[in-house]
MARGURO-26079 format. One line per 8 residues: their letters; for each residue y negated, z, x of N, C-alpha, C. Coordinates in steps of 0.1 Angstrom, whole numbers. Atoms other than C-alpha are relative to their C-alpha. Layout:
<nodes>
A> Y Z X Y Z X Y Z X  ...
</nodes>
This chain:
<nodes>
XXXXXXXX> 5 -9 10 -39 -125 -136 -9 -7 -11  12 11 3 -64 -151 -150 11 -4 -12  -13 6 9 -34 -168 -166 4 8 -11  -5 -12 11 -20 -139 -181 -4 8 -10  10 -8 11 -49 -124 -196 -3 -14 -9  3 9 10 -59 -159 -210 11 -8 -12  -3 2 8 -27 -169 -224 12 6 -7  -7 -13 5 -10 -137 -230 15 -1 9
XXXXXXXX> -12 -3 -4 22 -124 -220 10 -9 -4  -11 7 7 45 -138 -246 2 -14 2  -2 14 0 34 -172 -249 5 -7 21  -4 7 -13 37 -173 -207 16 1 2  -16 3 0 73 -162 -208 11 -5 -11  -10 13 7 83 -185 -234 1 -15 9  4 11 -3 69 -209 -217 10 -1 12  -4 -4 -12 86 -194 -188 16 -7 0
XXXXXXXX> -18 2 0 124 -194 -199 -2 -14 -5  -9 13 -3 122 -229 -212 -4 -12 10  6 10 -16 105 -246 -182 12 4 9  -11 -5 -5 132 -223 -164 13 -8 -4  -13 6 7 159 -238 -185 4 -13 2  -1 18 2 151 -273 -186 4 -7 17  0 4 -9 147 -272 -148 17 3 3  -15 -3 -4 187 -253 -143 8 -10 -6
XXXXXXXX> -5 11 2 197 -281 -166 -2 -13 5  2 13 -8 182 -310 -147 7 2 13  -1 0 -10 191 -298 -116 20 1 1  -15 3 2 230 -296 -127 7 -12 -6  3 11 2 226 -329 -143 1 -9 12  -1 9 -18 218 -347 -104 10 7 2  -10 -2 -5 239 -327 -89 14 -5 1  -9 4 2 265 -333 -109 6 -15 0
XXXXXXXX> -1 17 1 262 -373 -110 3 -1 13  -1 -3 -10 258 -365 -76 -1 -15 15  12 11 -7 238 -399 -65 -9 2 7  12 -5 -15 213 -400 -35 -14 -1 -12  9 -4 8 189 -406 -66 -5 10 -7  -2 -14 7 202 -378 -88 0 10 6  -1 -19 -11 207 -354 -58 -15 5 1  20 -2 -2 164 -360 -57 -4 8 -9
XXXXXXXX> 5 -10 15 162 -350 -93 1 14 6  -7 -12 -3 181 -320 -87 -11 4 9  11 -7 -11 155 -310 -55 -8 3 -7  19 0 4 121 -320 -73 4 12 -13  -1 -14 12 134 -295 -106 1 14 3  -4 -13 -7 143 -269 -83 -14 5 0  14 -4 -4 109 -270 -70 -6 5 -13  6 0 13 97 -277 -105 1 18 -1
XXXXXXXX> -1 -9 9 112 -246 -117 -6 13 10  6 -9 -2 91 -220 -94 -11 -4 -4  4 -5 4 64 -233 -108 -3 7 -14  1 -8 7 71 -221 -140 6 15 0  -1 -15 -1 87 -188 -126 -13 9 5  16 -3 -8 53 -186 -105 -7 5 -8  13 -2 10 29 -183 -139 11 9 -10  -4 -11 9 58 -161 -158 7 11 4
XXXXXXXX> -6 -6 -10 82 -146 -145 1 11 12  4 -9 -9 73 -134 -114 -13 9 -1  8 -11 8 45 -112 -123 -3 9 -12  0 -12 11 46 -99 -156 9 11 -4  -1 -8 -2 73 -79 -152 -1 14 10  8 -10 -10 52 -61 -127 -9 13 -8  13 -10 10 26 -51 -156 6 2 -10  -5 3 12 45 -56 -187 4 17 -8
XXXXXXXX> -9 -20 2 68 -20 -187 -14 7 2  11 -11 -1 36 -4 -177 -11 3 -13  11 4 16 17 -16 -211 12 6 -8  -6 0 8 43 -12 -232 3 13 -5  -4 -16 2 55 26 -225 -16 7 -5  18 -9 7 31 52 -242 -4 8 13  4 -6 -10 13 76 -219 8 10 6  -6 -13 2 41 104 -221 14 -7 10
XXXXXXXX> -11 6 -9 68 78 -205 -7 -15 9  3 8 -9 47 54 -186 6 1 14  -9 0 -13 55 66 -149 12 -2 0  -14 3 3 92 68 -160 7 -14 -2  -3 15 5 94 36 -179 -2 -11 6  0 8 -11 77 18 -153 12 -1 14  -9 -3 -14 99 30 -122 13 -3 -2  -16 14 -4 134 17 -138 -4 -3 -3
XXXXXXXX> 7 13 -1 114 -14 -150 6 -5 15  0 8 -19 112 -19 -111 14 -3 2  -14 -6 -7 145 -5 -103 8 -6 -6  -9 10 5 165 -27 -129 -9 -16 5  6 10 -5 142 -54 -119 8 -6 14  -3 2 -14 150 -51 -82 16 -1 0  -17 -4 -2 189 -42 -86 4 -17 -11  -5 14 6 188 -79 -110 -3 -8 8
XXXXXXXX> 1 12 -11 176 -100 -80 9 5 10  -8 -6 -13 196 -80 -56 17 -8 -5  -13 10 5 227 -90 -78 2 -17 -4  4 16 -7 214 -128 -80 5 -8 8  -4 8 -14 210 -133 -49 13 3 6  -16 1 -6 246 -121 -41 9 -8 -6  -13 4 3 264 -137 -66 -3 -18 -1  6 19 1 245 -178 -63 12 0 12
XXXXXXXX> -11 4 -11 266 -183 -29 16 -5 -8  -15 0 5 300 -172 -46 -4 -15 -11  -3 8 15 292 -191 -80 -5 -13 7  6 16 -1 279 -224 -64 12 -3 11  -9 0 -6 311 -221 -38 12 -1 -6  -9 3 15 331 -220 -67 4 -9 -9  -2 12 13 324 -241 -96 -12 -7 5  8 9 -2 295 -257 -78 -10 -6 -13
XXXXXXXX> 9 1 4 270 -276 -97 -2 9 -18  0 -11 15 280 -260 -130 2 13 1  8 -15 -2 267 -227 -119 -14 -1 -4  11 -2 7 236 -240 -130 -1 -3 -13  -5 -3 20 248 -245 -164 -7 18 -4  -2 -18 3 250 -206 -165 -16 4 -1  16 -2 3 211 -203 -158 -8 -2 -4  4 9 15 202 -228 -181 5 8 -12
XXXXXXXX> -5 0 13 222 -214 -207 -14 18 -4  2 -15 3 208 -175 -199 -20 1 -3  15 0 3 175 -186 -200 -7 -7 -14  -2 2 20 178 -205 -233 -5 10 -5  -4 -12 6 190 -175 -244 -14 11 -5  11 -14 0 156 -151 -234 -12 -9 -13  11 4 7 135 -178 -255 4 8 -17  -2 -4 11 146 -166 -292 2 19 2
XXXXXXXX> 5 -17 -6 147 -128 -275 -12 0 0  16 -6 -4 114 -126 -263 -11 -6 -13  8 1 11 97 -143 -298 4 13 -11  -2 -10 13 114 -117 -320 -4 12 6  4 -16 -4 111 -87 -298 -15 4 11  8 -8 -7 85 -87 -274 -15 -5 -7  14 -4 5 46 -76 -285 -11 -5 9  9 2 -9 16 -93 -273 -9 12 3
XXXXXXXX> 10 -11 -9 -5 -74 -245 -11 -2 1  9 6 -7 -31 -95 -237 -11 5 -7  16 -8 8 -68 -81 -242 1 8 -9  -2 -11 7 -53 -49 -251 -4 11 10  5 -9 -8 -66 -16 -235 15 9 -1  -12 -4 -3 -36 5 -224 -3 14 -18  1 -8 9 -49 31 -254 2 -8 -13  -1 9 14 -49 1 -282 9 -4 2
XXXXXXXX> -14 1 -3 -15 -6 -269 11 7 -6  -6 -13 5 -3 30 -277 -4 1 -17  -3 -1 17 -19 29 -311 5 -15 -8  -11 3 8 -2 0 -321 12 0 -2  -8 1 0 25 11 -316 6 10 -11  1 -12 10 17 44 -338 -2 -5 -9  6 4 9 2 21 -363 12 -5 -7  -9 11 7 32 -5 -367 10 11 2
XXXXXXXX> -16 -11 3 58 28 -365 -3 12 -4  4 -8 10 40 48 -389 7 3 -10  -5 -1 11 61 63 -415 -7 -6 -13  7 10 10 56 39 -446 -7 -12 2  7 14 -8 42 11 -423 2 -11 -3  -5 11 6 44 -23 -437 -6 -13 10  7 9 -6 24 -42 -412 7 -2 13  -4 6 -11 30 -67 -389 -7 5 17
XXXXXXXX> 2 -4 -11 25 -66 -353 -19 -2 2  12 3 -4 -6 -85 -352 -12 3 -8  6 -5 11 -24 -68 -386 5 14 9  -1 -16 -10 -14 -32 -362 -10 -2 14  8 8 -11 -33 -50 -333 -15 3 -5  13 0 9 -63 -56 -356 -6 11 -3  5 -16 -3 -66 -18 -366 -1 7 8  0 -5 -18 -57 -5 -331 -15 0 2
XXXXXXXX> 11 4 -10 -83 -22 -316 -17 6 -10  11 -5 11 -111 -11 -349 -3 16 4  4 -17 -4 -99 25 -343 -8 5 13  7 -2 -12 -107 25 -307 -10 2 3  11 3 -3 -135 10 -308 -14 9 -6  10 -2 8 -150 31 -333 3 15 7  -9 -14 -6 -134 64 -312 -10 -1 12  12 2 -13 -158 47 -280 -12 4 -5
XXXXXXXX> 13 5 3 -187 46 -299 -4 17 -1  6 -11 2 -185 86 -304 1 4 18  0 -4 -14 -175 88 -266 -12 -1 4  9 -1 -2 -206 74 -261 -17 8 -1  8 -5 -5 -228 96 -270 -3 14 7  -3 -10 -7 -222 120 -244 -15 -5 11  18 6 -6 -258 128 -226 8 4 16  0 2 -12 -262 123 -187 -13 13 1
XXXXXXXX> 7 -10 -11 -271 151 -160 0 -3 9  -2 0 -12 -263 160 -129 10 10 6  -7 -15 -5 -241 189 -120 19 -2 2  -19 -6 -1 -205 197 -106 7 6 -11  -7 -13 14 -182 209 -134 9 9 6  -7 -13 -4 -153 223 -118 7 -2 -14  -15 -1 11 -130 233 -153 -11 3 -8  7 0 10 -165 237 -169 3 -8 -16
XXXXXXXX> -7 6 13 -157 229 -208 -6 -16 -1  -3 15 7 -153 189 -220 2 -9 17  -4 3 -12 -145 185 -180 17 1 0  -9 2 -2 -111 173 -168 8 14 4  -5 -17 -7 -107 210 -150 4 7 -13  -3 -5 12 -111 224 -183 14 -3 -3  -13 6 4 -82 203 -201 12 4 12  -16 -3 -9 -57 207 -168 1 17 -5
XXXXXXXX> -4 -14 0 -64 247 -173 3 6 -13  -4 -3 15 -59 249 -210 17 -2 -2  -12 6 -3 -30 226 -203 12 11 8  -7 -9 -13 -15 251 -175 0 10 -14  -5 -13 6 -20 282 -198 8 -1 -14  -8 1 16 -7 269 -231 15 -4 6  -14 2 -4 27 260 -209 10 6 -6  -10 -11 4 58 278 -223 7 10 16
XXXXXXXX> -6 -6 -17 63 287 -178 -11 13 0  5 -16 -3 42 319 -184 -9 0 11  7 -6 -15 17 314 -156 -14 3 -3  10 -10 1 -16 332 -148 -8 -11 4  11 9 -4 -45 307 -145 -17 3 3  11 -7 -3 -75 313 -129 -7 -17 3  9 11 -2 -103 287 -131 -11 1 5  15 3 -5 -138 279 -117 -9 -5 -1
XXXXXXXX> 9 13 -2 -169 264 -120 -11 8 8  12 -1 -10 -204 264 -101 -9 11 -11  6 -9 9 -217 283 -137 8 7 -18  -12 -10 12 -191 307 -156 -7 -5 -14  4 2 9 -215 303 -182 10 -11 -12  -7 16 8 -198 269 -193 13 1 0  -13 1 -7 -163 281 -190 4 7 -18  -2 -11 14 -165 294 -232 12 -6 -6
XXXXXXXX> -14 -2 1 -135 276 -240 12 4 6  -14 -5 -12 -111 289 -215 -2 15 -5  -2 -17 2 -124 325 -225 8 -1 -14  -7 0 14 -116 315 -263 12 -3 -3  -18 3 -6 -79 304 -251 4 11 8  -6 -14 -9 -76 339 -233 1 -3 13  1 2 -12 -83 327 -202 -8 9 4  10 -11 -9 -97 359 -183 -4 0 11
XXXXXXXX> 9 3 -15 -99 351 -148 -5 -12 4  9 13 -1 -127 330 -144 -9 5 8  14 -2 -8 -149 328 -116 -10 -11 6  11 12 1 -179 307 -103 8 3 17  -2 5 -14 -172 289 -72 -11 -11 2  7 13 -3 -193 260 -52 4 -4 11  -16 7 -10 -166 238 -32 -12 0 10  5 7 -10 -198 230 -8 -5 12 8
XXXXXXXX> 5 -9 -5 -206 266 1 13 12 6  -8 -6 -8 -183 287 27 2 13 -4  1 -14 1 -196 318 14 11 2 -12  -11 -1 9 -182 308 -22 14 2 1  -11 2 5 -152 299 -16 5 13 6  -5 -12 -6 -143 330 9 -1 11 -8  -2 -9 13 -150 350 -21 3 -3 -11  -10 1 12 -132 335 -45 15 1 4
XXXXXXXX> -12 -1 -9 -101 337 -18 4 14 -3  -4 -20 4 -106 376 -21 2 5 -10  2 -8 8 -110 380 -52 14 -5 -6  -12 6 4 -78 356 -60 8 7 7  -9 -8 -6 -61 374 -35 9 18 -3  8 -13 3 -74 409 -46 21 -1 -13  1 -2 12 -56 400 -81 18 -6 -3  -13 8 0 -21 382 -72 7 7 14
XXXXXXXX> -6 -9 -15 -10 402 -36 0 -8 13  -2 11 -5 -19 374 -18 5 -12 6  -9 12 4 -3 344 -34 -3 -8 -2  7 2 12 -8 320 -50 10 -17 1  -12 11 5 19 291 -67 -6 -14 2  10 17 4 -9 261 -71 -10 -1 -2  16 0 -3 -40 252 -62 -4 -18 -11  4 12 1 -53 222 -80 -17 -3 -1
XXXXXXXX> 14 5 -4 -86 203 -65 -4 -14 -11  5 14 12 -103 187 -96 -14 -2 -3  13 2 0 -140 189 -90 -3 -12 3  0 12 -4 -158 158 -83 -16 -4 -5  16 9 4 -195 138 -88 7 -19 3  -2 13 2 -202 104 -89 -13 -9 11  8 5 -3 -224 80 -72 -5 -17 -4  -4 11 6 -228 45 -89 -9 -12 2
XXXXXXXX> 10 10 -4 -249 17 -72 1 -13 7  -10 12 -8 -243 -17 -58 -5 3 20  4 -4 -11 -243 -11 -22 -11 0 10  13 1 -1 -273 -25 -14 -12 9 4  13 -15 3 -292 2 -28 5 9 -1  -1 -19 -4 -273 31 -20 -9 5 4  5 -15 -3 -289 67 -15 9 6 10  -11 -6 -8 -272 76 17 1 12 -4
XXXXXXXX> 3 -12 -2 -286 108 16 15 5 -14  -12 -2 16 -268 113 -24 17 -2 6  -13 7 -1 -238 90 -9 10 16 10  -4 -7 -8 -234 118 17 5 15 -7  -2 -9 8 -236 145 -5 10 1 -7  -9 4 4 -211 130 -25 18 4 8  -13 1 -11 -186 131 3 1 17 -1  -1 -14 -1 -193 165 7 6 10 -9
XXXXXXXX> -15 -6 9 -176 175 -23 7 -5 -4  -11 0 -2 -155 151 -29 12 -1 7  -8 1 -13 -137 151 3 -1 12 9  1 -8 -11 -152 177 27 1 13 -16  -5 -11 9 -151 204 -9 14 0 -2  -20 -1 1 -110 197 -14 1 4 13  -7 -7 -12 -106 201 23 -3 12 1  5 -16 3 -127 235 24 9 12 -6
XXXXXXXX> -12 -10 13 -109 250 -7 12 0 5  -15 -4 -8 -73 240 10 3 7 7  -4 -7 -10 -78 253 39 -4 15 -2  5 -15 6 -93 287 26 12 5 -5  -13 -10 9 -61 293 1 16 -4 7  -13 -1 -6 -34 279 28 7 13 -2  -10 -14 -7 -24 314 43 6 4 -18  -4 -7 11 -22 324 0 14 -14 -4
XXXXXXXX> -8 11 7 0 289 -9 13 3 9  -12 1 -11 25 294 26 5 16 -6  -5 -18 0 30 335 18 8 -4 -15  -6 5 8 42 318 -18 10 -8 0  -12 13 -1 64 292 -8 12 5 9  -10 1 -9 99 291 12 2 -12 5  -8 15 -9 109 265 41 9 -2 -3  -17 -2 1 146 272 30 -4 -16 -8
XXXXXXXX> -2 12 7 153 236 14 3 3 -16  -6 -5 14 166 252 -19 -11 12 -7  6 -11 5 138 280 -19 -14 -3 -8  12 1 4 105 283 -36 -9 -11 3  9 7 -7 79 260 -30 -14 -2 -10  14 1 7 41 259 -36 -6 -15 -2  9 13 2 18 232 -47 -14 -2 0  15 4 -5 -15 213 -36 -2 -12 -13
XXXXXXXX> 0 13 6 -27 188 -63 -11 -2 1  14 4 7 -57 167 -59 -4 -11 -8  11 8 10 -79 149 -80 -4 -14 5  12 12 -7 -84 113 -62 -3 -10 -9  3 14 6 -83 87 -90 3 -11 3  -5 16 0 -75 52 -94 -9 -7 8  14 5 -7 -108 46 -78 6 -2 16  -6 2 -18 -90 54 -43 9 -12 2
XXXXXXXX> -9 15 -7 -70 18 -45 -8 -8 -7  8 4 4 -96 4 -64 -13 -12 5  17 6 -10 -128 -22 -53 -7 -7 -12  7 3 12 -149 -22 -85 -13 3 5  12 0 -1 -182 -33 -80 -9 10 -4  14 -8 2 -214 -10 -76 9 15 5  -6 -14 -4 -186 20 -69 4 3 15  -2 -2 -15 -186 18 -32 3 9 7
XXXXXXXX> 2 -14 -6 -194 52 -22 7 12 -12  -9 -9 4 -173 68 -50 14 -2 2  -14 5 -3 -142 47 -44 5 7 19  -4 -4 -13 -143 58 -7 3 9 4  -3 -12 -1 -147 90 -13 14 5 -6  -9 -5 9 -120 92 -33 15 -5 11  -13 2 -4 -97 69 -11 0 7 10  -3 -13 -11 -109 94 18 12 10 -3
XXXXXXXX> -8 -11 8 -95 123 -1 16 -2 -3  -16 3 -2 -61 101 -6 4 0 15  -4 -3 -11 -57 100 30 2 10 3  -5 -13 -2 -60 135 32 14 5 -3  -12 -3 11 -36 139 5 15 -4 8  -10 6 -6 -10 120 23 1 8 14  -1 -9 -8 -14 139 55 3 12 -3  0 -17 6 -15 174 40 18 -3 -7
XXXXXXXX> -9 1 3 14 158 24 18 2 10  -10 -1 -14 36 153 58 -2 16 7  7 -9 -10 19 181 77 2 17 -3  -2 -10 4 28 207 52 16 1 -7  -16 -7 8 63 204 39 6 9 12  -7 -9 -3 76 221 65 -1 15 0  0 -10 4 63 249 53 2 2 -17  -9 -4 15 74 248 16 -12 -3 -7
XXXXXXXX> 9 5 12 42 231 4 4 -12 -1  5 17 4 40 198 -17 -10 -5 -5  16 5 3 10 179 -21 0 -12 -8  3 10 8 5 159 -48 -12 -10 -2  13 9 5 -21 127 -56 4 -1 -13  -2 7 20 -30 125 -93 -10 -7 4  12 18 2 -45 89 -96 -4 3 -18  1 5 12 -59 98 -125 -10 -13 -7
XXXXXXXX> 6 14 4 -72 67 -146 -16 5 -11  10 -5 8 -103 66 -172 -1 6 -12  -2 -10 10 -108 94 -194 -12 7 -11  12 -6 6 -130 110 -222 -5 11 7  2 -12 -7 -146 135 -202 -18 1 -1  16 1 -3 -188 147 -194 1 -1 17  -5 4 -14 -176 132 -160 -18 -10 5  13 6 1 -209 111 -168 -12 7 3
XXXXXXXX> 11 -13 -4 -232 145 -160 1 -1 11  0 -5 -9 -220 144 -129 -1 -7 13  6 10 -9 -236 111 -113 -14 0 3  16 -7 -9 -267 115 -89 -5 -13 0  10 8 -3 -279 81 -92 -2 -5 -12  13 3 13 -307 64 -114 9 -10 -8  -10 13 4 -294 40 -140 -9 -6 -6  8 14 -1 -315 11 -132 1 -4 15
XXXXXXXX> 2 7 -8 -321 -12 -106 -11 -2 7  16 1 -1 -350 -18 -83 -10 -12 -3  8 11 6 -374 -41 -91 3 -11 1  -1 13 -9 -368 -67 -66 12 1 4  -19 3 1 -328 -66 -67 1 -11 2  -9 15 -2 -309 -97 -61 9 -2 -11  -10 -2 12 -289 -84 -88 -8 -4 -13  7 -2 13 -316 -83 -116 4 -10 -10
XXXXXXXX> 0 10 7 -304 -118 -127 14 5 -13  -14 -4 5 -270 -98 -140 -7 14 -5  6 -8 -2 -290 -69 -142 11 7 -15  -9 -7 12 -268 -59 -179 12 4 4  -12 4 -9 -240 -66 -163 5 12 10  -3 -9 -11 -244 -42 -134 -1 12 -9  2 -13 4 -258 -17 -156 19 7 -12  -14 -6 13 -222 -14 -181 9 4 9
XXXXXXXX> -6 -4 -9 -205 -7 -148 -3 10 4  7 -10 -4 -231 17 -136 0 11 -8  -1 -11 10 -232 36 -168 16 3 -3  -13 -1 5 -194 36 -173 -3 -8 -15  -3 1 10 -198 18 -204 10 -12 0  -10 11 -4 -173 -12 -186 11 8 -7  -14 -3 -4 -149 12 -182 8 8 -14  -6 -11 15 -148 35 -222 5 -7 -3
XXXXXXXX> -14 6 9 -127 8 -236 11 4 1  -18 -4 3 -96 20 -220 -2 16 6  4 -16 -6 -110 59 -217 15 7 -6  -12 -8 2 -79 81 -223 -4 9 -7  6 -10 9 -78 113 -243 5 9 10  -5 -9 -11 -79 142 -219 12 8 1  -12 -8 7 -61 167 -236 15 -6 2  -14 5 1 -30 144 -238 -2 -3 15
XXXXXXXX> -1 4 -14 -40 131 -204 7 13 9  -2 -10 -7 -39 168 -187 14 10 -8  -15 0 7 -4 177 -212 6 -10 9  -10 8 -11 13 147 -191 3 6 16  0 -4 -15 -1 157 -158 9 17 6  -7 -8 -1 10 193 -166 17 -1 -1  -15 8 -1 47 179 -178 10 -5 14  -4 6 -12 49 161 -147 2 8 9
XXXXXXXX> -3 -9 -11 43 189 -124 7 6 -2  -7 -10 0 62 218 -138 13 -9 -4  -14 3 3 95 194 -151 4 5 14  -9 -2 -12 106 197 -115 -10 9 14  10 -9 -3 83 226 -101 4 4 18  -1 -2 -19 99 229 -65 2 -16 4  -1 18 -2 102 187 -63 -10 -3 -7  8 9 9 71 175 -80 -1 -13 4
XXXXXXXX> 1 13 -7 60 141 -74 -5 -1 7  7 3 -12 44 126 -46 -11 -8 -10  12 10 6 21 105 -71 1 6 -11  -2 0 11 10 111 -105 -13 -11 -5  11 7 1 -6 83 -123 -1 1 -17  4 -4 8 -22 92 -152 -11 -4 -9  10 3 3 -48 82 -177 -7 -16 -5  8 17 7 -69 48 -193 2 -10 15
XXXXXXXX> 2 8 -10 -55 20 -169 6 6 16  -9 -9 -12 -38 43 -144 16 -10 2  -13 7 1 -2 21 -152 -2 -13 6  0 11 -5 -19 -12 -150 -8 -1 18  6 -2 -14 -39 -1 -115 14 1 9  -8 -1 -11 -7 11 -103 9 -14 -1  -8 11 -3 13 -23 -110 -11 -12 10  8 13 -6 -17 -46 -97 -1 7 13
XXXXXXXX> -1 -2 -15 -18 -25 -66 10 -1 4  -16 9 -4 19 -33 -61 0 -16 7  2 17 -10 11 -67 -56 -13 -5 6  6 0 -6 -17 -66 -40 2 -7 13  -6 1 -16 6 -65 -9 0 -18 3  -5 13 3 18 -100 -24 -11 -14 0  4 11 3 -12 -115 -37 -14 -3 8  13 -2 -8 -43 -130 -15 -9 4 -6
XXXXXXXX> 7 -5 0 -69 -111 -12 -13 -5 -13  11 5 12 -96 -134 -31 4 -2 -14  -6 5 7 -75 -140 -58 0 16 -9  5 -19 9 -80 -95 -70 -13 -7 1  15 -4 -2 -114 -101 -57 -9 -9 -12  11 11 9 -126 -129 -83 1 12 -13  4 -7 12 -116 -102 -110 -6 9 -5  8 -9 1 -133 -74 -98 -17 -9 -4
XXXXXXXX> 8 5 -1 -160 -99 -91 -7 -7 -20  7 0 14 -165 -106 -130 -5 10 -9  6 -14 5 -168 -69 -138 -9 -2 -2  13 -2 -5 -200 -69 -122 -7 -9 -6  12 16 0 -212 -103 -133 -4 -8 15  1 5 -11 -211 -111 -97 5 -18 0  -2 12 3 -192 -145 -105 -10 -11 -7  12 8 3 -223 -155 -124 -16 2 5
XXXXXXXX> 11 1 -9 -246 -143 -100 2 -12 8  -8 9 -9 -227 -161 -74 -8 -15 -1  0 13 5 -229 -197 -95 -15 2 2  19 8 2 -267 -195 -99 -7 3 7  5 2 -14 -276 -189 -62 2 -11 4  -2 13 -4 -253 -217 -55 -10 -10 -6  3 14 9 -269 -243 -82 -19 2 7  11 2 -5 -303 -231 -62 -2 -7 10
X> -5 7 -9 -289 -244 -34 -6 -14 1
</nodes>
């Protein structure tokens, strides 16, 4: 990743195909002379040539398709990405045997030649990514295919990145509380329920928060049924069951779990007490609420394989595959809540539910109201030496560079569920950095452990804590 971010995409898969190239021509070269010296070439180029598949090649079309597509076909665009990816090594590796059984060393003519080939492709058509936020991505791509557009790629780059930045700076001044929102207005709930009722599928949306009060855009969108809930209270929710029940015959098509808090500290100095709290609604509130509106989600659905079927969607975030410093106790909560998800997932199709995880990614939201810890450090921290450092993490102001725009964000997420309303997905990833989370968790599987962890580890400034413990040494 280091590589890639420092010397971009393009320049590594140029670098790629002709390191590639040179090595399928040397190695057909020995072969062909077919001397105990030449046969050596031929080895050592072979070798040679993983590693420049190593630094291009093999990873960037992991992330690449994920940057490239806008928000509206990212999941799509990514998944055949893979899928032609995977079906072009699949056919590779079947057809090297035949073709080297054949015509022998001039089969690697052929992979020389095709790799040539990608170098004058990939300078004309492909767009640098590197130290782009997945949102300055998308607006250059609005910028440079603007009706009347006359600018190049890298003068579209340049205003992108202006716009954004000056688009953060109003994000920022969103003030800090404390409170659960629930669909309360400039909250993510909000946007999914605006989203749901402006649908052209006609459906009845009923929303919630902890204080109706705050629910004035959903009334000014004709949203009428709106009631106060508090995921952490038994009494609430058994009366918003009745009253949901009362008002539908005891039904109900889709539940979606989008409440949530925050808790943001380096682990050190957690607040269990808060940390616990935390759990409490984000993990033990979704389970509560599920299990309260089952009997109404099963009385909606059919087991028949072809018949009806209801839906569960929660809210876990990107944060649940995540290990971003100081977020300890929200990442867990969150990857709690994906385990859930995935059980409820198994445990209920056979009754005609599907359970969806939205990973959603980072978004403009007053998501920032709804973290319970201080934003400072204690005196006598170990951290204090990074102490800025920790705090641009702690505040989210790390993460507004690639903040999403809700609205468009909760339009995808609704897209995604109702395109195929009795098959929805098993995942939906969504949001600022939701594409690139979900490709680097892909290889995760692949890549050691320390080798994610040095990047999380710069977030924080941990890498230059690190060094100037050592040098005390």
């Amino acid at each position: 990743m280091w590589a890639i971010e420092k010397f971009g995409r393009v320049n590594l898969m140029l670098f790629g195909a002709a390191g590639q190239s040179l090595c399928f021509a040397m190695a057909a070269i020995g072969l062909g002379l077919g001397t105990k010296a030449m046969n050596g070439v031929a080895v050592a180029f072979i070798f040679l040539y993983y590693f420049f598949f190593g630094l291009s090649f093999l990873a960037i079309p992991f992330l690449y398709p994920s940057e490239i597509n806008s928000n509206q076909t990212r999941n799509s665009g990514a998944a055949i990405a893979m899928v032609t990816n995977w079906c072009g090594v699949y056919l590779i590796v079947s057809i090297i045997p035949i073709g080297i059984q054949n015509i022998g060393w001039r089969f690697y003519i052929i992979f020389a030649v095709l790799n040539a080939f990608w170098i004058p492709f990939i300078w004309y058509f492909y767009v640098e990514t590197a130290g782009l936020s997945l949102d300055e991505i998308d607006r250059v791509f609005e910028i440079k295919h603007a009706p009347g557009s006359t600018l190049t790629y890298k003068q579209a780059t340049v205003q992108a990145k202006a716009e954004v930045a000056e688009e953060q700076v109003r994000i920022r001044r969103t003030s800090i509380g404390g409170e659960k929102k629930g669909c309360s207005d400039g909250s993510l709930g909000s946007a999914l329920a605006l989203a749901l009722h402006k649908h052209d599928s006609g459906l009845r949306v009923f929303a919630t928060a902890r204080n109706v009060d705050h629910l004035a855009s959903l009334r000014q969108a004709g949203i009428d049924t709106i009631f106060e809930l508090d995921v952490v209270s038994d009494g609430s929710i058994q009366a918003l069951v009745e009253k949901v029940s009362s008002q539908t015959g005891g039904t109900l098509d889709m539940l979606i779990n989008s409440v949530g808090g925050g808790h943001y500290m380096p682990f050190l100095h957690l607040d269990l007490q808060k940390a616990k709290q935390l759990f409490d609604v984000n993990v033990w509130g979704f389970v509560a609420v599920t299990q309260a509106f089952l009997p109404l989600l099963m009385k909606s659905a059919s087991p028949a394989k072809d018949g009806r079927k209801s839906i569960i969607v929660n809210n876990t975030s990107i944060s649940s595959v995540l290990r971003t410093p100081y977020h300890s106790a929200y990442s867990a909560s969150k990857a709690a809540m994906a385990a859930f998800n995935d059980a409820q997932r198994v445990e209920l199709a056979p009754f005609g539910i599907r359970v969806v995880d939205l990973k959603t990614g980072s978004l403009e939201s007053n998501f920032g109201e709804n973290k319970s810890n201080e934003f400072n450090l204690p005196a006598d921290s170990p951290y204090q030496p990074v102490k800025d450092e920790v705090m641009k993490v702690i505040t989210g102001e790390a993460t507004e560079a690639y903040a999403g725009n809700r609205e468009k964000w909760a339009e995808g997420v609704v897209a995604d569920l109702l395109k195929h309303p009795h098959d929805p997905p098993a995942q939906i990833w969504r949001g600022g950095a939701a594409g690139t989370v979900r490709a680097s968790n892909a290889l995760d599987a692949i890549i050691p452990a320390h080798a994610g962890d040095s990047q999380f580890q710069k977030l924080g400034g941990l890498d230059k804590l690190g060094s100037a413990l050592a040098e005390k040494e």
